[in-house]
C-alpha positions as CSV (number, residue, x, y, z in Angstrom):
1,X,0.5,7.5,33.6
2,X,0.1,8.5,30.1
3,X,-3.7,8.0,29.2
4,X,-4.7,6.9,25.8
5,X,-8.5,6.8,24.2
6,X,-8.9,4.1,21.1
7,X,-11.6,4.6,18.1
8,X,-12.6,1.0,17.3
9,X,-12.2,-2.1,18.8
10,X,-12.5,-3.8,15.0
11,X,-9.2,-6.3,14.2
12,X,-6.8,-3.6,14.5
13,X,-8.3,-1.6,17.0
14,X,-8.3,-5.1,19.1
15,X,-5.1,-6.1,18.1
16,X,-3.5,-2.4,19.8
17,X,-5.6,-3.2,22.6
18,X,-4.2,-6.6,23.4
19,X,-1.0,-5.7,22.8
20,X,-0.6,-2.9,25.1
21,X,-2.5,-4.8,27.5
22,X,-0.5,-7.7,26.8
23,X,3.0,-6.0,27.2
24,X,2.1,-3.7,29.7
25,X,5.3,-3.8,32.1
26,X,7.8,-4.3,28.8
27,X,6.4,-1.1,27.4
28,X,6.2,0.4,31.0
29,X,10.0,0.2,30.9
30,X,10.5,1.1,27.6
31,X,8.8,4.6,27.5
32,X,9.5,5.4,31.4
33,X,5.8,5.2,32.3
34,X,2.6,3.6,32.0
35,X,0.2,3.5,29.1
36,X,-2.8,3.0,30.0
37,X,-6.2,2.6,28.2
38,X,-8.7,4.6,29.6
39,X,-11.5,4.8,27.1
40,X,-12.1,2.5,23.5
41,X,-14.8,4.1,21.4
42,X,-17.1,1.8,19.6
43,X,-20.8,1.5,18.9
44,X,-21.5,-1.9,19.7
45,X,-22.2,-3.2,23.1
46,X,-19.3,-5.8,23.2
47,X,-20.5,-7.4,26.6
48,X,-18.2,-10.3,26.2
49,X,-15.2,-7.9,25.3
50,X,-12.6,-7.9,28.4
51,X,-12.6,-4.4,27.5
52,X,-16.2,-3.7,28.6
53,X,-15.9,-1.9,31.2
54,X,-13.5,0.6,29.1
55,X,-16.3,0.9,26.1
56,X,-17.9,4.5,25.7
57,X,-20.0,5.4,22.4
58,X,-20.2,9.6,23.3
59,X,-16.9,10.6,21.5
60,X,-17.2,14.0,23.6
61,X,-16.1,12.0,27.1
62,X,-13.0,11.0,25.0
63,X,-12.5,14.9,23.9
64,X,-13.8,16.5,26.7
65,X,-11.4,14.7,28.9
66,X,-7.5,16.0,30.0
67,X,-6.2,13.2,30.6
68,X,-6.2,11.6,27.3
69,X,-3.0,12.5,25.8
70,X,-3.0,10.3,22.5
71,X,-5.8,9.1,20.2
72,X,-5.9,5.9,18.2
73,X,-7.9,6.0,14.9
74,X,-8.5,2.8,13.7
75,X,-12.2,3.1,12.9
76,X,-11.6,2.7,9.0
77,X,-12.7,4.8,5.7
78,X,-13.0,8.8,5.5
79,X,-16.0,9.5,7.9
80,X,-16.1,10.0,10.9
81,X,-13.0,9.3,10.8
82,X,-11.7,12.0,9.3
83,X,-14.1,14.3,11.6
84,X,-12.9,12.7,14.5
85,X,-9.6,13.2,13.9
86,X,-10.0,17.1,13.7
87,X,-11.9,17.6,16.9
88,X,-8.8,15.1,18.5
89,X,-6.4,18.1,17.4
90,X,-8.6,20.9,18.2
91,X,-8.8,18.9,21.8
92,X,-4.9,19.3,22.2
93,X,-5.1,15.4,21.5
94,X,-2.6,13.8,19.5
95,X,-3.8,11.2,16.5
96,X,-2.1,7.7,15.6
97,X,-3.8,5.9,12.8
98,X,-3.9,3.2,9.9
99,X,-6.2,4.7,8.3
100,X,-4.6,4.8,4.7
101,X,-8.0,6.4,3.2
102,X,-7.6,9.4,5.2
103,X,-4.5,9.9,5.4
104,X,-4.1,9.4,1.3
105,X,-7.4,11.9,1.0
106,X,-6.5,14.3,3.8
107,X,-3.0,14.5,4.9
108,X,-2.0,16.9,4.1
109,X,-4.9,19.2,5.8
110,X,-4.7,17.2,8.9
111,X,-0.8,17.5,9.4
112,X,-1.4,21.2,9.0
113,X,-4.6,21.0,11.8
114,X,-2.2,19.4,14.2
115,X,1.1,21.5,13.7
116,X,-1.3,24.3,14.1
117,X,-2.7,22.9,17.5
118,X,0.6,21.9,18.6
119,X,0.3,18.1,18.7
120,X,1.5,15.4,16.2
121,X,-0.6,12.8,13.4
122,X,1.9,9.8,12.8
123,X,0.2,7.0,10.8
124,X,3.1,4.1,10.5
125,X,0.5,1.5,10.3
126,X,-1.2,3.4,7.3
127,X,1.1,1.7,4.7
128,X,2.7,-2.2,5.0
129,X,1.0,-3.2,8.3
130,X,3.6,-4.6,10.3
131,X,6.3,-3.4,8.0
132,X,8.7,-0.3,8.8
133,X,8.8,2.3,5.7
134,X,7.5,5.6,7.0
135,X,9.7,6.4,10.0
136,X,12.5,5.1,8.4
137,X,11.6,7.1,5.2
138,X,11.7,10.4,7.5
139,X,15.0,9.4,9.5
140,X,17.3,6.8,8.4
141,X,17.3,8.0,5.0
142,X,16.8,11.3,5.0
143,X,20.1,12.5,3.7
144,X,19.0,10.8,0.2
145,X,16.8,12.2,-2.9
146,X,14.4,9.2,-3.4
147,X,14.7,8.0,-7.0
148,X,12.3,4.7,-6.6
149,X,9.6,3.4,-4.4
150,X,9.1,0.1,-5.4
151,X,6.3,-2.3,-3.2
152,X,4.0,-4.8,-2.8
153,X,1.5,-3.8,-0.4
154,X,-1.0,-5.4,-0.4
155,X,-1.5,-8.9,1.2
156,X,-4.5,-9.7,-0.1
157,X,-3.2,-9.5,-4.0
158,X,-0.5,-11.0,-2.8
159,X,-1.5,-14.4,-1.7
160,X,-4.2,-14.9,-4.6
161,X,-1.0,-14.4,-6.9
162,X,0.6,-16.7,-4.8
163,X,-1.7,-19.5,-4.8
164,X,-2.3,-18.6,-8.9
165,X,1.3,-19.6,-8.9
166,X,1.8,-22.1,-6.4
167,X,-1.2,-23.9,-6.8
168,X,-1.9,-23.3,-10.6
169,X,-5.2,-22.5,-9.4
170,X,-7.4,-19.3,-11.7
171,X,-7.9,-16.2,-10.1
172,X,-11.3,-16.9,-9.4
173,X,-10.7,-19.5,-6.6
174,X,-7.6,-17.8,-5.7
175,X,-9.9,-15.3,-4.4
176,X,-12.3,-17.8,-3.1
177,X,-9.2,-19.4,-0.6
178,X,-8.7,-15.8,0.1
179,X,-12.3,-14.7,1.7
180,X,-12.1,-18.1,3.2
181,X,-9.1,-17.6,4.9
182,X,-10.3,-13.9,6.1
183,X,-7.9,-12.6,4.0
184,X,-10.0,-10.7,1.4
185,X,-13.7,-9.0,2.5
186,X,-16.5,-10.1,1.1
187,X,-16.5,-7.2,-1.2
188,X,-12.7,-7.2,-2.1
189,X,-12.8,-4.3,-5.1
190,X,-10.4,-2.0,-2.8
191,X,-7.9,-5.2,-3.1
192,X,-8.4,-7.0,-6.5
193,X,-9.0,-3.2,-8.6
194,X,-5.5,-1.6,-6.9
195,X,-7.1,1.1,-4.2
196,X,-6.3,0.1,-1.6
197,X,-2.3,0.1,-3.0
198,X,-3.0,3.3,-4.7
199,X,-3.6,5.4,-1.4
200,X,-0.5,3.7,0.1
201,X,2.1,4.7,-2.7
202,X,0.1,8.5,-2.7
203,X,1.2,8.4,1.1
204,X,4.7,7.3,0.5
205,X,5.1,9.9,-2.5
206,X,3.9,12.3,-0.5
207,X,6.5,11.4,2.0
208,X,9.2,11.0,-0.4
209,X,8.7,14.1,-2.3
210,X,6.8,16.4,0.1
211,X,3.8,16.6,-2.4
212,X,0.4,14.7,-2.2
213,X,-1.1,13.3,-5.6
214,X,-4.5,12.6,-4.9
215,X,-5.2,8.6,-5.6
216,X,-7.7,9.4,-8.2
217,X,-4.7,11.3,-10.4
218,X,-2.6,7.9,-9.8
219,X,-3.0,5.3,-12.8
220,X,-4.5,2.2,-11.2
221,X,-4.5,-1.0,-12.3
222,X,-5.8,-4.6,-10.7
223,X,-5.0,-7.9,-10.9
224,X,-9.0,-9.8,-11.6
225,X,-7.5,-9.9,-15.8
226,X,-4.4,-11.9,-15.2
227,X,-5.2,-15.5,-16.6
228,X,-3.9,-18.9,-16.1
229,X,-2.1,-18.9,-19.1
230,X,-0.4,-15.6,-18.1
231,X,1.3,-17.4,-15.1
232,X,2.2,-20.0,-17.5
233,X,4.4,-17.6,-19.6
234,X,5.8,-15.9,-16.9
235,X,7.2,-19.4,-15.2
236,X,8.7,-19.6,-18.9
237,X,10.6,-16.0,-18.9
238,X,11.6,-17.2,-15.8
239,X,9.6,-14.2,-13.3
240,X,6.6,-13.8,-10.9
241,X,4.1,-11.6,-11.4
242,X,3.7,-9.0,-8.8
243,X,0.6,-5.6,-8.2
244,X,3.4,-3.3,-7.0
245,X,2.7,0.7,-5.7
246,X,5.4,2.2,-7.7
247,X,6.8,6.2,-7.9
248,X,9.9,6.6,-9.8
249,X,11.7,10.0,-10.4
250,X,13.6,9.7,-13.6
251,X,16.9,11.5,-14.5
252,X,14.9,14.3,-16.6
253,X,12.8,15.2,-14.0
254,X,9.8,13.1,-15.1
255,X,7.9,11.7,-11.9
256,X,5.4,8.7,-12.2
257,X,3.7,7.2,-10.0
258,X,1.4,3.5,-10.5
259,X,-0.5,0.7,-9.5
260,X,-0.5,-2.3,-11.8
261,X,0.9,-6.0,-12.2
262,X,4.3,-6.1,-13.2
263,X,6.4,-9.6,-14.5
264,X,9.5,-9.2,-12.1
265,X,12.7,-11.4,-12.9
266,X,13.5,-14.0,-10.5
267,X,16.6,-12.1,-9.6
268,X,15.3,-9.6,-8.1
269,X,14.3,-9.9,-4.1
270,X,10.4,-8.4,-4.9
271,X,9.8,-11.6,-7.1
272,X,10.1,-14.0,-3.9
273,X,7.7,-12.1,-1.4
274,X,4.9,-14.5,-0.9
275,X,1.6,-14.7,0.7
276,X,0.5,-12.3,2.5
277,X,3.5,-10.3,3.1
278,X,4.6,-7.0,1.8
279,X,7.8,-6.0,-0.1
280,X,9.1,-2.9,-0.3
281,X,11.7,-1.6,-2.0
282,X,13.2,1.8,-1.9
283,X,16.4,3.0,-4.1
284,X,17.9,6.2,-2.6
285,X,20.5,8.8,-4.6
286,X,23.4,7.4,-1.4
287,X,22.4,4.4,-0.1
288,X,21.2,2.7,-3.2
289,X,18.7,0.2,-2.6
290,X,17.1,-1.6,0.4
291,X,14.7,-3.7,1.1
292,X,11.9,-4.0,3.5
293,X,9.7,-6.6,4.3
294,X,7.0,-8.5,6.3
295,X,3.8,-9.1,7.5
296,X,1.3,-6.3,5.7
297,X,-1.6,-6.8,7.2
298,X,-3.7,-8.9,10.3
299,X,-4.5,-7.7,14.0
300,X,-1.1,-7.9,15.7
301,X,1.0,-6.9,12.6
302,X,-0.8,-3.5,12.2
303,X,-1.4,-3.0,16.1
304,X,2.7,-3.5,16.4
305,X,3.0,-0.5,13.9
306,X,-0.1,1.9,15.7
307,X,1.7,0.7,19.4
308,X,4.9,2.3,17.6
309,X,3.6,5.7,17.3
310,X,1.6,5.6,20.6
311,X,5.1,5.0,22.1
312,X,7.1,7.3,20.3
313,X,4.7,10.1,21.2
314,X,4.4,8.8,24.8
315,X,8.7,9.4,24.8
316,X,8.3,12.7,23.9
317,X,6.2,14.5,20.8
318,X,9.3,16.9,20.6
319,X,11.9,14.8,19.8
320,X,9.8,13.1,16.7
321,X,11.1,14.6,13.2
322,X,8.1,17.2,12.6
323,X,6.2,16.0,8.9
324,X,4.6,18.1,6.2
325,X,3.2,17.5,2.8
326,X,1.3,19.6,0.6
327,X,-1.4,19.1,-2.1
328,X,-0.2,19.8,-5.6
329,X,-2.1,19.9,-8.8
330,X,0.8,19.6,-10.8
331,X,2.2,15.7,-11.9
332,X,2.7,13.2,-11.6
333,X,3.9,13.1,-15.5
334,X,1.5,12.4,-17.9
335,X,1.3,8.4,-17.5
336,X,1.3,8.4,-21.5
337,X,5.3,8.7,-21.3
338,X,6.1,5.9,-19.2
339,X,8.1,3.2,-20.7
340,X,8.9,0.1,-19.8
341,X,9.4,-3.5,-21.8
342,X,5.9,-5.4,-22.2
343,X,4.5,-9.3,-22.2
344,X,1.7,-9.1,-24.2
345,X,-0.2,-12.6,-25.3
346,X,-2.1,-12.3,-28.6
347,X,-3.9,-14.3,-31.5
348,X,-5.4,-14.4,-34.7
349,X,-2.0,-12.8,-35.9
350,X,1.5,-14.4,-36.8
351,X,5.1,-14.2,-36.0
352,X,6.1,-11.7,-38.8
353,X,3.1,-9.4,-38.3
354,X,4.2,-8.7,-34.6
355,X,7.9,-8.0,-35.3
356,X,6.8,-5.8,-38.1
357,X,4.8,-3.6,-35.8
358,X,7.1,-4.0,-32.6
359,X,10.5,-4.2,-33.8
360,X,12.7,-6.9,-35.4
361,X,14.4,-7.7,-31.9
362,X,10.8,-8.2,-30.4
363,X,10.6,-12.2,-28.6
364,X,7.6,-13.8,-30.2
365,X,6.9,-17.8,-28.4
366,X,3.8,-19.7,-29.5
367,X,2.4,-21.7,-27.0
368,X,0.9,-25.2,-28.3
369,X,-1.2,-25.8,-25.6
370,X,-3.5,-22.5,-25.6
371,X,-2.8,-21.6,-29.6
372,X,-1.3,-18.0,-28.0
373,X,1.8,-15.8,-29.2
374,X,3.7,-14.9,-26.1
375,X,5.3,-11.7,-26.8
376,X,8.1,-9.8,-25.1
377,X,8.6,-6.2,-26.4
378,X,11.4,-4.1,-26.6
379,X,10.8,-1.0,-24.5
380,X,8.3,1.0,-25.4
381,X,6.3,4.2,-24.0
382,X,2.4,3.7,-23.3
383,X,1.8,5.9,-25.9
384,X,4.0,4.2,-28.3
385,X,2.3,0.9,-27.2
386,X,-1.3,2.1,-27.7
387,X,-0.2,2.8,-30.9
388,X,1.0,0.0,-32.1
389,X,-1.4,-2.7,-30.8
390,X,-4.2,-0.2,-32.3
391,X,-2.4,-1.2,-35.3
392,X,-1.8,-5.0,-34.8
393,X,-5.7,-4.9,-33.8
394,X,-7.1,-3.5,-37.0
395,X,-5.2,-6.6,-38.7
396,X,-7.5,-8.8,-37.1
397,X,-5.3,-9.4,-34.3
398,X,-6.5,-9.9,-30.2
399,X,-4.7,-8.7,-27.3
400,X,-5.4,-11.6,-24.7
401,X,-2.7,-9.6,-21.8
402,X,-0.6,-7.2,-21.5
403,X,1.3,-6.8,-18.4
404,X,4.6,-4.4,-17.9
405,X,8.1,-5.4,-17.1
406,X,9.4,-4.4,-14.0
């Protein structure tokens, strides 16, 4: 019997719990022996849990005990999480987690703490929920230099854009129907403002490239300025638009890495992942591109990712491809040199003033029913960009948007 200990019993923490429970004699035969849960950590009482009897709040029984092979983390934010998690290693335990924040803040410190106590940290459930991308990342595509991580990963963004275009509804009661529906907390800032996609793309970098860019070196943009009117001129370029976690390794060497809305084409697979589901898309030097994709978020979804790593450690730590990352202070390249084509919606200026600053083959469409210029640039570095609207500005003009081009 292979004993297990959980840290939370919050939706995820839950969720792992009634799924092993659940498919007990499934995963039984899967791994070659029983998992069993032998302590959940939590500091609530929970008398009505059908885990009660299971419920400890002295994290030392939990460390202090042999027969607990394999920890799950799924308390949430840095501390004690973080804590936690080195005393687990120090224990001889090993550590499975969706715990993006710690794992974007301190991975690379705690993969080092375990390969030096000779157990593993695997955190599949730290980026896209239910989704695939970090084992996969590690194995299936190993043989390929990663030129492109492409993703939306983050549900909650998702399905307010969603409704913005499904519904033609503002972002303001987008994000009402969103708390309502449990799918954004009542203080969603880590959603709407790009963090909580930030630490996700860090940890796929990181994993891509074998260095960790700390999330407050990552240029992060939200989604609370896109307008009505925005949607409208999208529908009429013929795109969606999308937050996507984005590192991209360019032929020159230049590495950037982003968080920010981005108008993607119809034709491209990113622009029809809805709701709450999570896209992501990963273009690789052999292989090319593929696609993954599914729920990102919710109990079962993320439990189905932490039961993942609790198995594939319960089959053997050995046989698991071993992962390192280190901290760098060096890139990602300065953001300043990215370039990309640009929508931009302005007013107070005219057709000839825009084309004059932004080029002759610049797209310039009024809009009758909100008095706007809708304009679609050529492309254009940030810097270049800065430039040139600081001009267009000190004509009189007003930047209403600007959203990049994916």
């Amino acid at each position: 019997m292979i004993e297990i200990a959980i840290l939370g019993l919050g939706t995820v923490g839950g969720g792992t719990a009634d799924l092993l429970e659940s498919h007990k004699e499934s995963i039984a035969r899967r791994v070659g022996d029983e998992i069993h849960i032998k302590y959940i950590l939590d500091i609530r009482e929970l008398p009505e849990s059908p885990y009660y009897d299971r419920i400890v709040h002295d994290y030392n029984l939990i460390l202090n005990d042999p027969e607990v092979q394999i920890v799950a983390e799924v308390i949430g934010g840095s501390h004690p999480a973080y804590e936690f998690t080195c005393q687990a290693f120090d224990a001889g335990k090993h550590v499975v987690t969706s715990n993006k924040e710690v794992v974007a803040t301190f991975g690379d410190e705690l993969l080092a703490r375990a390969a030096k106590n000779g157990v593993r940290y695997l955190f599949e459930a730290s980026v896209g929920g239910g989704v695939p991308i970090i084992k996969p990342l590690q194995t299936d595509l190993a043989a390929n230099d990663i030129l492109e991580i492409s993703g939306i990963m983050n549900g909650t963004t998702n399905y307010i854009l969603t409704r913005m275009f499904g519904a033609g509804i503002s972002f303001a009661e987008a994000l009402g129907e969103a708390k309502a529906k449990g799918y954004a907390e009542a203080d969603p800032t880590a959603d709407v403002d790009g963090i909580d996609a930030c630490r996700k793309i860090a940890i796929l970098h990181a994993i891509s490239s074998g260095q960790l860019i700390e999330p407050a070196r990552i240029h992060t943009e939200g989604i609370s300025a896109i307008r009505s009117e925005d949607v409208r001129a999208a529908r009429s370029f013929g795109a969606e638009i999308k937050l996507l976690g984005r590192t991209v390794s360019c032929e020159n060497k230049d590495t950037f890495i982003m968080v920010a809305p981005f108008l993607i084409d119809e034709g491209c697979p990113l622009a029809h992942v809805h709701d709450v589901f999570n896209g992501i898309l990963v273009r690789g030097s052999a292989v090319g591109d593929v696609m993954f994709y599914g729920r990102g978020a919710g109990a079962l979804p993320t439990a189905s990712a932490v039961c993942s790593d609790i198995l594939s450690l319960a089959k053997g730590a050995s046989a698991l491809p071993l992962l390192t990352f280190a901290r760098t202070s060096e890139g990602p390249t300065d953001f300043g040199f990215f370039s990309c084509r640009r929508y931009l919606a302005l007013k107070n200026t005219d057709e000839n003033a825009v084309r004059v600053i932004f080029g002759a083959n610049t797209s310039v469409t009024p809009d009758e029913e909100s008095d706007e210029l809708w304009v679609m640039t050529e492309e254009m570095t940030e810097n270049a960009f800065l430039q040139s609207v600081s001009r267009l500005e000190s004509s009189g003009a007003s930047l209403l948007s600007h959203i990049r081009v994916y």
